[in-house]
Backbone as numpy.savetxt, mean C-alpha at the origin, in Angstrom:
# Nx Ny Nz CAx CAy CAz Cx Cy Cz
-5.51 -8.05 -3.25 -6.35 -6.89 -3.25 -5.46 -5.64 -3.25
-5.87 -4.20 -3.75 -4.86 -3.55 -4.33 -5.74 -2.34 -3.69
-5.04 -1.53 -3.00 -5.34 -0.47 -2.33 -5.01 1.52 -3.13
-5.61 1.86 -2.94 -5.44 3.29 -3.57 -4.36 4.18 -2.67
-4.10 5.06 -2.41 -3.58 6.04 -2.14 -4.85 7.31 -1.63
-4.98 7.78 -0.86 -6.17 8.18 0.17 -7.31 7.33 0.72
-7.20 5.68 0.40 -8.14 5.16 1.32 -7.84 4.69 2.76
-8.88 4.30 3.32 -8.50 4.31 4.65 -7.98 2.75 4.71
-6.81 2.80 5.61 -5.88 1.49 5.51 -6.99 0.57 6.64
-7.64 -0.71 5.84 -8.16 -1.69 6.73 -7.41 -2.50 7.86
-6.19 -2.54 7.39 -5.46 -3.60 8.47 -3.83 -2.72 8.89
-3.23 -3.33 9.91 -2.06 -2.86 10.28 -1.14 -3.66 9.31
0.43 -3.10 9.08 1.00 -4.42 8.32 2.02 -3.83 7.55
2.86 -4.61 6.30 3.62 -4.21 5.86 2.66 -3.96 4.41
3.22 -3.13 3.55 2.42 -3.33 2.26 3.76 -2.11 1.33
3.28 -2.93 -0.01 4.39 -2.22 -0.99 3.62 -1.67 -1.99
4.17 -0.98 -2.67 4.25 -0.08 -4.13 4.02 -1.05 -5.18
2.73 -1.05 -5.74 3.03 -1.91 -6.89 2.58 -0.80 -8.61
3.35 -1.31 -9.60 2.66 -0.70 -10.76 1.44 -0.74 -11.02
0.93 -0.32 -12.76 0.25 -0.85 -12.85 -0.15 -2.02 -13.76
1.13 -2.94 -13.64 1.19 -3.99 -13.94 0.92 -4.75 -12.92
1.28 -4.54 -11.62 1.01 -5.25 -10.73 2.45 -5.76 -10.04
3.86 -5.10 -10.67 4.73 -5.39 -10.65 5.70 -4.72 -9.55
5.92 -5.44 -8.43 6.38 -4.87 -7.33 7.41 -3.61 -7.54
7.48 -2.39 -6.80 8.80 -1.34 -6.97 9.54 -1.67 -5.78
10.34 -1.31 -5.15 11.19 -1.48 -3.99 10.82 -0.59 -3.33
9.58 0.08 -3.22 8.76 0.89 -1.69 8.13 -0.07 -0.93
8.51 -0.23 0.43 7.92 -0.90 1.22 7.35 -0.47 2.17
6.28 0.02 2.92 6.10 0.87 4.16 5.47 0.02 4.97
5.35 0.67 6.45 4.29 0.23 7.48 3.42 0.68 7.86
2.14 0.46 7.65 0.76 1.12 7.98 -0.09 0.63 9.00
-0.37 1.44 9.49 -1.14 1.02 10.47 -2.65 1.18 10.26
-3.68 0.53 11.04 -5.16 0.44 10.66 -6.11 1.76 11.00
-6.78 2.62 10.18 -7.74 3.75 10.26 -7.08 4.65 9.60
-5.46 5.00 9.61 -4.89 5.86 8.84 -5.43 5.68 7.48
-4.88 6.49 6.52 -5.28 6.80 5.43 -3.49 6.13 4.57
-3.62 5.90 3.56 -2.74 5.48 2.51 -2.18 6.25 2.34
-0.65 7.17 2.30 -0.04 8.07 1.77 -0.22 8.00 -0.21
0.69 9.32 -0.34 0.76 9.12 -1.87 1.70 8.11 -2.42
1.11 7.81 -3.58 2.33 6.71 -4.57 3.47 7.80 -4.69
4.51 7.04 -4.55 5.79 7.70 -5.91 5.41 8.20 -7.10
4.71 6.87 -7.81 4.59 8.12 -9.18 2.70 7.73 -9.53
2.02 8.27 -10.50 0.97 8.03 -10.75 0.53 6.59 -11.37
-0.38 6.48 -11.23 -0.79 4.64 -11.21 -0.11 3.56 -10.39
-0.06 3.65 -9.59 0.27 3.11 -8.74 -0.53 2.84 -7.82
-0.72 1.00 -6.59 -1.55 0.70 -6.46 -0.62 0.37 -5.00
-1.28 0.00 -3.52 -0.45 -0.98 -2.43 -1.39 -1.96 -2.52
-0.16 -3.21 -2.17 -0.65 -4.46 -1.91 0.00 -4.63 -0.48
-0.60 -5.80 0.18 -0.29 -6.17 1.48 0.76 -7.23 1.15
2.15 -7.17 2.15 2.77 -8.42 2.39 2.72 -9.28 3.87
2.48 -7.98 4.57 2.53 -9.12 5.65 1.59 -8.29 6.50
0.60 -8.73 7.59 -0.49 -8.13 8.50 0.23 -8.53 9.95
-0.13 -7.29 10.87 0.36 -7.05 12.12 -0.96 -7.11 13.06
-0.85 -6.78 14.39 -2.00 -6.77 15.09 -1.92 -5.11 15.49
């Protein structure tokens, strides 16, 4: 599942930068749950989850 950039982050966790191929970039961040998604690096750009925290 592929997350936007201003939605509100459902889960805590690690999650990365993907194109829009779907093709991982080397941004990795940590988000936490109710915050909001920062901006992509560049336009079209999507986060995916790698790993969920409590």
């Amino acid at each position: 599942m592929h997350f936007k950039a201003g939605q509100v982050i459902p889960f805590s966790g690690k999650v990365a930068v993907v194109d829009k191929y779907g093709e991982k970039t080397k941004t990795i961040i940590q988000v936490k749950r109710g915050e909001i998604f920062p901006p992509t690096p560049e336009p079209d750009q999507r986060y995916v989850y790698l790993s969920y925290s409590d």
